[in-house]
N, C-alpha and C positions, 0 to 999 in steps of 0.2 A: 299636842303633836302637830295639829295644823300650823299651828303662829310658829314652830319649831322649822316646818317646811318652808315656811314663807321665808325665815332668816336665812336659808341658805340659798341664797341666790349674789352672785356679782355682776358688776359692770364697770370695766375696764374699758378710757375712753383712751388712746393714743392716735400717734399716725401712726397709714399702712409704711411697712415696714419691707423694701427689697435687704437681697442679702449685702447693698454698699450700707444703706441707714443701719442695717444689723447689728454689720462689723462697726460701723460708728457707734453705736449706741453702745454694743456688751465688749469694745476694747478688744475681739480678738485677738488672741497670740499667734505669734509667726511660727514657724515648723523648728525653726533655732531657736525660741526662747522655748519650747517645751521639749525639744530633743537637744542633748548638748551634744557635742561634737564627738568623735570616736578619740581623738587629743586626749580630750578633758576626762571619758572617762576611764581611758587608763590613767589619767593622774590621780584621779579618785583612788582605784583598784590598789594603785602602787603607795598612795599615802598613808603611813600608821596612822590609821584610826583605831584609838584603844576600845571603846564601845560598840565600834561597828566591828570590829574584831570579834568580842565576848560576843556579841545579837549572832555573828556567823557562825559561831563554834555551839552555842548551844542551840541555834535549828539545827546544826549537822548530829548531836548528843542529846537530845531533850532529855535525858535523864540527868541530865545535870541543872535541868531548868526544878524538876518537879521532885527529886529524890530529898535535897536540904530542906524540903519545906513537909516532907513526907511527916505524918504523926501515926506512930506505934497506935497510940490510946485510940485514935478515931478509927484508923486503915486497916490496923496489923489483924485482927480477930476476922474482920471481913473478908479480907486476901487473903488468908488462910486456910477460911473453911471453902474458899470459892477454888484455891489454888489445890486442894487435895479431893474435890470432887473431880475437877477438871482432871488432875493425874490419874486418877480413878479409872475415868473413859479413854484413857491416852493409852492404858495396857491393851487392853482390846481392839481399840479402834487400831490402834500400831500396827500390831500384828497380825490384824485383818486385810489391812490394806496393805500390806506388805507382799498379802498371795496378788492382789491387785497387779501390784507392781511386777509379778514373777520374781520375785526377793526371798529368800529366807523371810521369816517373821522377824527374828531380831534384827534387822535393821531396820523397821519399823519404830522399833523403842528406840534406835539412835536419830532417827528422823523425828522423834517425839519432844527430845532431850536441847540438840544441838542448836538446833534454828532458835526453837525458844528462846535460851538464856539469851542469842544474838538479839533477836527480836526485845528484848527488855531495855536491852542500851540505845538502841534507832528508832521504836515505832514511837508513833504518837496516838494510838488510841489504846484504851483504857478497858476495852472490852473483849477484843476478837481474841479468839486461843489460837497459836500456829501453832501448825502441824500438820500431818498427813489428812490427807482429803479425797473422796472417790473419785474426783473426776480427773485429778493430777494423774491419781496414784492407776487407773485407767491408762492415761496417755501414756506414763515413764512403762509402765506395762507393753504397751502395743511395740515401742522404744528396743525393749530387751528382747524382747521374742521373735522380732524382727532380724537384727543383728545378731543374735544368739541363738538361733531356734537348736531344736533338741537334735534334729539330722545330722547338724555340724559336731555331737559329740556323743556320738555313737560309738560304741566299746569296739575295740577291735579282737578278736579270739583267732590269731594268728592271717588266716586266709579269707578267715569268715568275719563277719559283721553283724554284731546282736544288735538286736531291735532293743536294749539298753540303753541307757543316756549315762553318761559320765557325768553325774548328777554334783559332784564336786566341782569339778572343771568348769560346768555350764553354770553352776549358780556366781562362780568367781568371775566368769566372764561380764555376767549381767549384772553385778557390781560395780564393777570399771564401766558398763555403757550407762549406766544410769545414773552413780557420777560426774561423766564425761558431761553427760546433760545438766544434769543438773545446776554445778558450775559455771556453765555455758550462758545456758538463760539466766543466774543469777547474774551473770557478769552485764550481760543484756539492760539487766533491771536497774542495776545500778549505773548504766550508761545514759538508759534512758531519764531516771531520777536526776543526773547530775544536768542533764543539757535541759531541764525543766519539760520531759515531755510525757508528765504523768497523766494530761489530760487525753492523752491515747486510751482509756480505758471508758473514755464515753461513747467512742466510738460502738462500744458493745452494750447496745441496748437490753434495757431488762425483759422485753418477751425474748428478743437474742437469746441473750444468757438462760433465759430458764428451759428454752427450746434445746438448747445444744446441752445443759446437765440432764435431762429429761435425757435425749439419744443418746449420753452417755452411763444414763443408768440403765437403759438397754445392752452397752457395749459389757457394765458389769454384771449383769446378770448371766451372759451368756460365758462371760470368762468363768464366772464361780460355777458354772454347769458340770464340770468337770469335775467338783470336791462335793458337792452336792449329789449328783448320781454315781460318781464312783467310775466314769468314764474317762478314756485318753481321746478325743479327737486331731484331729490333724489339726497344726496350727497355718493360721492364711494370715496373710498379710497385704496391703494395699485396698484398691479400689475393690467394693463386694467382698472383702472378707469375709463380715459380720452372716454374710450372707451363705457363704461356703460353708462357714464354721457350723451354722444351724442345721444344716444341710447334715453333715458331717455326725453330729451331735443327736439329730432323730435318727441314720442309720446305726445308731452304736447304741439305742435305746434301750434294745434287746439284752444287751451285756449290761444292761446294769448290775450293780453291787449293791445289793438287796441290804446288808447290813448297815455299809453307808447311806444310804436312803433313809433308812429309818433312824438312825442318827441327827441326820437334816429337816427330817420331816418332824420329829417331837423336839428338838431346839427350835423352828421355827415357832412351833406353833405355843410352845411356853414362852418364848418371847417377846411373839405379839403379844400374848394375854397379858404379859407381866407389865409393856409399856400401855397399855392400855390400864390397867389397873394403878398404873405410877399416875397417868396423867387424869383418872378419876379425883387422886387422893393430892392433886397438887396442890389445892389454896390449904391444904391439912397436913404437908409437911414440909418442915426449914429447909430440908435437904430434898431432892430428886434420888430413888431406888436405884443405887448403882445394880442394874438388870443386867446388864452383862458381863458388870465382873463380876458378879454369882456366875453368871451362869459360864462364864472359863474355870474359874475354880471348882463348879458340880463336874463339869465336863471331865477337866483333869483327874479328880481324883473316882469319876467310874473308869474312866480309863485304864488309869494305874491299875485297881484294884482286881475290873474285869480283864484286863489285858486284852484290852479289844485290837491291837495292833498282832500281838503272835497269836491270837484264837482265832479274829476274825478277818482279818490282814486289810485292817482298816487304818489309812494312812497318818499320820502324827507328823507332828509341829517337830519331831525331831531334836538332833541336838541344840540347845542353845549354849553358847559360850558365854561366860562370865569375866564380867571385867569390860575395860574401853578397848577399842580399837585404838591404834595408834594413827595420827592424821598422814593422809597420803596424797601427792601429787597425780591429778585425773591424766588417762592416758591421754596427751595432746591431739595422737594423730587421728584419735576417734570424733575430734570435733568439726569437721567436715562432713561426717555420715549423720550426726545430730544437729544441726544447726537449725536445720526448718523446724524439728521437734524444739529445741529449744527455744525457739522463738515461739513457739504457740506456748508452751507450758509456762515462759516467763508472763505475753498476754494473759493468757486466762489467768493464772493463779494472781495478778497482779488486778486484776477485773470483780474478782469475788471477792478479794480482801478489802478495796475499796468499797464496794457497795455494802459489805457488813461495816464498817469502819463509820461510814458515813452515815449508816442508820442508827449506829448505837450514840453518836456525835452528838446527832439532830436528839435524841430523846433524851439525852442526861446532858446537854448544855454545853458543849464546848467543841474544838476547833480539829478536826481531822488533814493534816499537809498532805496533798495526793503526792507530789514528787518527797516528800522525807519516807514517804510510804514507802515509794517503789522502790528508793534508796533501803528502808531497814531490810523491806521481804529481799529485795538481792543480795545486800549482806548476808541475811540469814541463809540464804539459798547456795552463795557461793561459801562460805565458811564451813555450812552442812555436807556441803559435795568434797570437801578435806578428810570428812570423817566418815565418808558412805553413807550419807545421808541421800535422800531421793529426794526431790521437788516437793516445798511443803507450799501451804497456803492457811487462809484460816477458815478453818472449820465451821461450819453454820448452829451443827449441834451442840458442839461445848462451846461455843463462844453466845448460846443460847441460856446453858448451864450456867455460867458465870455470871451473866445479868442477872438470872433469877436469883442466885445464891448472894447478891448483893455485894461485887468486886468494886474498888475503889481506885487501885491503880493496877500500876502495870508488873508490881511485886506478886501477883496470884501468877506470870508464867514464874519465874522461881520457885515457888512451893508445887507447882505442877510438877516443874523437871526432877524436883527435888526425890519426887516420888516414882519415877518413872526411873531415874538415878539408880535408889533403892534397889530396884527391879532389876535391872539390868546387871548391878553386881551380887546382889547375893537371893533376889528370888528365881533369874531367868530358869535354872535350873528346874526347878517344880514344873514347870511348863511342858519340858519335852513329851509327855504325853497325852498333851491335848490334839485330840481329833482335828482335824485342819477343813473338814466338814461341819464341825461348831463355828469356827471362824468365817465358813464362807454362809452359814445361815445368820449370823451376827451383819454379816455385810448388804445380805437380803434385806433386810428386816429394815436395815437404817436407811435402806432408797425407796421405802415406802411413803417418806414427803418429796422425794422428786416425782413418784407415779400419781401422787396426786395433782403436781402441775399441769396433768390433761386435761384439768379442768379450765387450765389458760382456751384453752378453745372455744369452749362455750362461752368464757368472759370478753374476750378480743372480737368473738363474730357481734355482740352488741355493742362495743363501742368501738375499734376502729379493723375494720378490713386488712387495712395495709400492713397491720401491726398483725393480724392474723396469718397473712401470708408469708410475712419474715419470718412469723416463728415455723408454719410449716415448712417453709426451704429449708430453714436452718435444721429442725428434725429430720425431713428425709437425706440431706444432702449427712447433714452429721454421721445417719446409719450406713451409706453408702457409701459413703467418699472416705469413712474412718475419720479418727477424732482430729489428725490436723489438718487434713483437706478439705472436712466437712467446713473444719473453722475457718479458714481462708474465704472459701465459696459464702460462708453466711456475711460474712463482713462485710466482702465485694457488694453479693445482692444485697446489702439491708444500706449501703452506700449509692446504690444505685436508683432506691426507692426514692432514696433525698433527692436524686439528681433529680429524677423523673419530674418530683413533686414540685420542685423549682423553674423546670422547664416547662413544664403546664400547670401555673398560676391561675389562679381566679381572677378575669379581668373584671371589673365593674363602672360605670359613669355615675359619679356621686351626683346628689344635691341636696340642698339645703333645707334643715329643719326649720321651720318658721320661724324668727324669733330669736333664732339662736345661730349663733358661728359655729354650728357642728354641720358635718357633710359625712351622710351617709348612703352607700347602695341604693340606687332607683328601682330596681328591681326586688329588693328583699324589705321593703319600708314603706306603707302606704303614705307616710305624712312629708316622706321626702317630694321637693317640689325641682327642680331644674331651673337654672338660670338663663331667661333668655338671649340665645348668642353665647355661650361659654358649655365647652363639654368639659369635663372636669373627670381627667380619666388615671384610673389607680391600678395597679397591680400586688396582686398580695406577698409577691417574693419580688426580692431582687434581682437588677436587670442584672446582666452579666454575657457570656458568649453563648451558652448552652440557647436564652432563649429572647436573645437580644431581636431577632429576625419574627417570631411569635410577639413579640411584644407589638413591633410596628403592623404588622398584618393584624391585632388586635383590636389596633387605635383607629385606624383605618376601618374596620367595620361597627366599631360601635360610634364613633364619629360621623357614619355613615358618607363618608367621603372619598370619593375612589380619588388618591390624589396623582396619579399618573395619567389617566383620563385626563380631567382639569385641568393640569400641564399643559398636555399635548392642546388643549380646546382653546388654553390662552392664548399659547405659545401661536396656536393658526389663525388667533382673534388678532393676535398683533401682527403677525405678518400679512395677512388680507387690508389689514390699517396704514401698516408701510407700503402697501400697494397704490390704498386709494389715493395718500399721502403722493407719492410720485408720480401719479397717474393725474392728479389733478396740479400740479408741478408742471409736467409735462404741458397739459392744457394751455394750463395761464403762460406758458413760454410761447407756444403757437399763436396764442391768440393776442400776444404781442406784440410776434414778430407780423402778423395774418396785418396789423391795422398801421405798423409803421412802412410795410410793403403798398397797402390802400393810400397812405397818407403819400406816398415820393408819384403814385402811379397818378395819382389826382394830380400832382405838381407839375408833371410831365404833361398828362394833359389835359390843359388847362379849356380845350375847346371840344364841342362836341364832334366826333368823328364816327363813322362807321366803315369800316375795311373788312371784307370778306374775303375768304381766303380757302378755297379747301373743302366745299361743304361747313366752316364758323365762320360766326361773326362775334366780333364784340362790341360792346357798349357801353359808353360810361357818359352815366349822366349827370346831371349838374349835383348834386347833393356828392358826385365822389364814389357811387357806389357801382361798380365793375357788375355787368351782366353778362354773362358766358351761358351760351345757346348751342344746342347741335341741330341737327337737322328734323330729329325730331321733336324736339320745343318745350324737353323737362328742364324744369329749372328747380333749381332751392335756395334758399336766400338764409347766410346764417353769421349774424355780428355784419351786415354793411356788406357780404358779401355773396354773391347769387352765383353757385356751382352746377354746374349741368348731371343731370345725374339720368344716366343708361338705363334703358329696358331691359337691357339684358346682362352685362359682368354683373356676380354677385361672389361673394367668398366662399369658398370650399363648406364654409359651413351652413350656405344659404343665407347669411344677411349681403344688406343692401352697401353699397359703400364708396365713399366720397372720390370723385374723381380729383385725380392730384394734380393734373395741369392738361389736359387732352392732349390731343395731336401735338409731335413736338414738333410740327410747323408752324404752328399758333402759339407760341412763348415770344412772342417780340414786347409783350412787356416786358420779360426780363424775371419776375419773380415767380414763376407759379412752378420751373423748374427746380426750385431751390428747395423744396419742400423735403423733407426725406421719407425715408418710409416708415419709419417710428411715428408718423402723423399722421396714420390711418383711423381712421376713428368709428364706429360701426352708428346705425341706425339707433338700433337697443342698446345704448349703452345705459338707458333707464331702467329696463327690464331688466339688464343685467345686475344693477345694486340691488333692484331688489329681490331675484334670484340668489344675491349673494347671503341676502338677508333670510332666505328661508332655507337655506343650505349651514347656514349658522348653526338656525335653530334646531334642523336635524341632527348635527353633531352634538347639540346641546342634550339632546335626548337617547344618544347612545350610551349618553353618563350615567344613565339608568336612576339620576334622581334630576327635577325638570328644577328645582331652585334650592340653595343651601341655606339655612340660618344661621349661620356659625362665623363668628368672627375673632372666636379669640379659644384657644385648647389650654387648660392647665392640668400638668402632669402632678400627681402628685405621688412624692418620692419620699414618703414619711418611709416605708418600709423598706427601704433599701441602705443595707449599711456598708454596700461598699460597690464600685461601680469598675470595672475593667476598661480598657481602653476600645474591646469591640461595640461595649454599650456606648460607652464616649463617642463614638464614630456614627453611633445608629442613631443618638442625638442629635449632634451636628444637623444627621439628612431631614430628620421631623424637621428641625426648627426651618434648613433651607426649602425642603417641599411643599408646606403650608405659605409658607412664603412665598411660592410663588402663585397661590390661589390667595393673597391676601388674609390672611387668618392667620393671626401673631397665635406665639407659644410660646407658655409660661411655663417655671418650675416651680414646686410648692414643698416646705417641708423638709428639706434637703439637711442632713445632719451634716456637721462641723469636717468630718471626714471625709463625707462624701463630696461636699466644695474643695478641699484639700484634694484630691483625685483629678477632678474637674481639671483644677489649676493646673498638675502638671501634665495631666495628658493634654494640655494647650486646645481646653473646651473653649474659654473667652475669646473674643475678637471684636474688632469694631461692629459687627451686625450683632453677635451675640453676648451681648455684657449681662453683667451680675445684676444690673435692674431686671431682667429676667427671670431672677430668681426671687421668690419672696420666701416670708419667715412660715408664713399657713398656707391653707389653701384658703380660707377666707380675706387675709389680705389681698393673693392675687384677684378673688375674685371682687373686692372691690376698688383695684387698679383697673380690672378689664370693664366696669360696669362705667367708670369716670371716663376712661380714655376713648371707649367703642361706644359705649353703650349700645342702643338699639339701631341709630338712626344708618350707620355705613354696615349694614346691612346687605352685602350682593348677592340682588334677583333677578330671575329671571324668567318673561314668559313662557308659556307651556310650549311645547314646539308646532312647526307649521309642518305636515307633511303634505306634499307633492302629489300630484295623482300622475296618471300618463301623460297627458296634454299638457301639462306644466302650471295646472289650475291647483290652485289651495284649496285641499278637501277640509 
């Protein structure tokens, strides 16, 4: 094992590598050799290609890819027994979720039927059963009762109005609305499948989704409340329904209907026992205990026998009619009042079909198309909605059923329909006197694996928070806001969390493991060591606008470098420079003109004289050098030339200062008038440099750090895969800002697209070229260690502060 360790180790010697050597080296392609022209590919689109024709027609049919290679001998026994279990659960579940829906029951079995055989021609997984689902058959529910509620068909008795419902009228109404929907969102789904935008359903994370089936197994339980106790409450609609309705539902507790209770309460409680006792005896039998359709067919025939509907005036499944429906065009003008419903029911149902899809994919080998998806479930949705059908999806339980019973294609939905078929033409009729209280304790019973999702809670508070609090929005907002405002608001907030988490990134200063070309976190890695002179600073998300401004305020404090400060500190380093620069300019110009004025004054006179005049004299003697006296006999002698300097003018600001030519009766030499007043020149102008110099230093230390180490920043941009033009811009100012403190800036890591960005948001320039960017970040840092290294280094002494008197404390 040890000698095993030791052989995995490499050492790869090249040059460092900017992103020009890069593109030299690995031949980059241009953005035209890898995208072709919009020309070219409509000449493609419009060319008979025979093969790329058939590749297009059978992803648009995959039954035509998998049906000719299908084998009776291996498939046919498997799909068979998997396909009449499945139909099995499809009578019950149908017409359970059909009271879901506020539907007759039998439309339930044509929801069970139609989508199916669609679903056999389009889908491409091999496991999911569609069909009716609690959480659709909820929302197409909320849909009808809405638009349909029972108020709008109340019996008229001439003058007077019965608290009756036109229970005919209203059920045909809610028909055509949930049609209307249905169609609506299938058309949706298949809009959305054509334009390839199936990848819309990750949007709906799985704590999401289990959060919002969870509140929607809330919303069924309180709808079956009503077939369950035997109660009418009021129905509410909108924002707080769920909430009315409960309300509603405990004041009418009183009026319960004793025999329907008891109905509900001994099918509940036999059909927990019976799937608990199914899933004791599961590795012990080939088949799963169809539990509930025993338990419709015990139902139906105490029914019948008891005459529990004229004895005890307990409500019944009613008539069912035999035979198909004939297909019918959905009312148009209704799809305006369904549109937002429709667009949630296509989302969702098109969100849980995928995620079973995908799991049964991943466990038996093979490839699930998220857009042929969205394409079959719309098909099936809009085909289904011709024949009043409601919004189907696929099922979690039977498409549970069918894995265990060992299905092989997608021939087990045929032998489903085939059975549910049966049903519909010549068993529906047996039904009419099943209790509709067995049906809503069947629907109970089967959301006791969403009540167990509570237990997401306790699993999300140990490993991630954030994941915990999307699924709480999504559950309260779900109960409050109803199933498709709740879903809106979950999506928004669990979109917003992204943002959040983007916008405040983990910033870190990498450095270098010993030994090795890896850089990792100085903070969370004892063995990480830093590079002297190079900060080497990472962000864990991409830059972009949201936190392009966070980014630079980031850089800036863990570079520990205020670089606005530094600016302004240089900026007034160089202008006090340009001063002294013109100041001592100045000088050398006077003191030019000071000895070619000496030199003509000497030539003039050539003998000694003394002439008084006025309280002056002057005097020049033999060496050339002019001596100017006043009465009181200061003199000062400076370059050759001796200035009389007063006891008393001094400048406003109390220094001493150079008389510029005295009396202008004593200029008969001619030059001393000529001087201007930009030639004033003080006593202290030695103090003053170095006053200047400790006024420096004070500014030095307003910077709040007294010297920087840092000569060279490399960003690195491994995590970023795609850069905006506000990040582009907030680039630009790093690279020009450090520049002007001297500290060059690198990029490191930079993927192929993200220089493709670069390029055209016109990041390059003469200051800024692609030798800036390298391939790692240990390349840049061994450009920065060759080009910098330690030695240009700018420091700077601690600062001088000042006391009163102007002494250095």
């Amino acid at each position: 094992m040890e000698s095993a360790r030791r052989s995995e180790r490499f050492r790869v010697e090249r040059d460092v590598l900017d992103e020009l050597k890069l593109e030299e080296v690995t031949q980059r392609k241009s953005y035209a050799d890898i995208h072709s022209s919009l020309s070219e590919q409509l000449k493609n689109s419009l060319r008979c290609n025979v093969p790329y024709l058939k590749q297009s027609i059978v992803r648009r049919l995959p039954v035509l890819y998998w049906l000719p290679k299908y084998s009776v001998w291996d498939y046919g026994m498997p799909d068979l027994i998997s396909g009449i279990s499945v139909g099995i659960m499809h009578l019950p579940q149908g017409m359970a979720y059909a009271l879901l829906a506020s539907l007759p029951p039998v439309f339930g079995l044509y929801s069970s039927l139609y989508p199916a055989l669609v679903y056999f021609f389009f889908g491409t997984s091999r496991h999911v059963s569609i069909g009716t689902f609690t959480v659709l058959s909820i929302m197409v529910g909320s849909v009808t009762e809405r638009l349909a509620p029972d108020v709008d068909f109340q019996k008229a008795n001439g003058t007077n109005i019965t608290a009756e419902a036109d229970v005919t009228a209203r059920d045909s109404y809610r028909v055509q609305v949930a049609a209307a929907a249905t169609v609506l969102g299938g058309l949706i789904q298949v809009l959305l499948g054509v334009v390839k935008f199936g990848f819309v359903g990750t949007y709906l994370s799985e704590p999401l989704v289990r959060a919002y089936t969870t509140a929607a197994a809330v919303h069924a339980v309180v709808a079956q409340v009503k077939y369950i106790f035997g109660v009418f409450p009021t129905r509410f609609s909108g924002p707080l329904s769920l909430v009315y309705t409960l309300k509603d539902v405990c004041s009418l507790l009183p009026n319960t209907h004793l025999p329907t209770l008891l109905v509900s309460v001994v099918t509940i409680v036999l059909l927990i026992a019976a799937k608990e006792l199914n899933s004791f005896l599961s590795s012990k039998l080939p088949v799963p205990i169809p539990v509930e359709l025993i338990t419709i067919v015990a139902g139906t025939l105490i029914s019948s026998y008891a005459h529990l509907n004229t004895n005890y005036t307990i409500s019944v499944v009613g008539e069912i009619p035999s035979g198909l429906s004939s297909p019918s065009v959905p009312d148009v003008s209704l799809f305006g009042e369904v549109i937002g419903d429709a667009f949630a029911l296509a989302i969702v149902g098109y969100a849980i079909t995928i995620s079973l899809g995908k799991t049964f994919a991943l466990k038996h080998g093979y490839k699930v198309d998220n857009n042929q998806e969205l394409v079959a479930l719309g098909l099936s949705n809009t085909v289904g909605g011709f024949f009043q059908c409601f919004s189907v999806c696929s099922s979690m339980s039977r498409s549970l059923i069918q894995d265990t019973t060992g299905v092989k294609t997608q021939m087990a939905g045929v032998a489903s329909s085939l059975i549910v078929l049966v049903t519909i033409l010549k068993l529906g009729t047996l039904f009419q006197e099943l209790p509709k209280a067995v049906l809503s304790a069947i629907v109970f019973v089967n959301l006791k694996g969403m009540f167990k999702q509570y237990y997401d809670i306790v699993t999300l508070w140990r490993s991630s928070k954030i994941d915990l609090v999307v699924w709480l929005v999504t559950w309260v907002s779900t109960l409050l806001l109803n199933l498709d405002l709740g879903l809106a608001a979950s999506v928004t907030f669990a979109l917003f969390t992204v943002i959040f988490r983007t916008q405040l990134p983990t910033y870190s200063v990498l450095g270098n493991i010993p030994g090795t070309e890896l850089y990792v976190d100085i903070e969370m890695h004892r063995e990480a060591r830093g590079i002297p002179g190079v900060t080497i600073f990472r962000s864990s998300a991409t830059v972009y606008f949201a936190n392009a401004d966070l980014y630079l305020e980031a850089l800036k404090e863990k570079s520990g470098l205020n670089i606005s400060k530094m600016i302004i500190y240089k900026r007034r380093q160089e202008a006090k420079q340009k001063r002294r620069e013109r100041r001592a300019e100045r000088r050398a110009k006077r003191q030019a003109k000071r000895e070619r004025r000496a030199q003509r004054a000497a030539r003039q006179l050539s003998e000694f004289s003394v002439e008084e005049e006025g309280g002056c004299w002057r005097d020049t003697s033999i060496d050339g050098t002019v001596i100017v006296e006043d009465e009181q006999g200061g003199t000062e002698r400076e370059n050759g030339t001796v200035f009389v300097i007063p006891t008393t003018p001094r400048t406003p600001d109390g220094r001493w200062e150079y008389l510029k030519g005295g009396d202008p009766d004593c200029t008969s030499l001619g030059w001393m008038s000529e001087l201007q007043d930009g030639d004033t020149t003080t006593l202290g102008s030695s103090s003053e440099d170095t006053l200047s110099q400790d006024l420096e230093r004070i500014s030095l230390g307003s910077l709040g750090k007294w010297t920087w180490d840092i000569h060279s920043i490399i960003l690195d941009l491994s995590t970023a895969n795609f850069i905006d033009t506000v990040a582009i811009k907030t680039m630009k100012n790093i690279f020009q800002d450090f520049s002007e403190i001297d500290v060059d800036v690198y990029m490191a890591g930079c993927q192929a697209s993200v220089v493709e960005q670069l390029e055209h948001g016109d990041f390059f320039s003469e200051k800024i070229t692609k030798r800036r960017l390298f391939a790692s970040v240990h390349d840049a840092v061994l450009h920065c260690l060759n080009h910098r290294g330690a030695t240009t280094i700018p420091r700077y002494e601690p600062s001088v502060v000042l006391g009163e008197s102007g002494t250095m404390l």
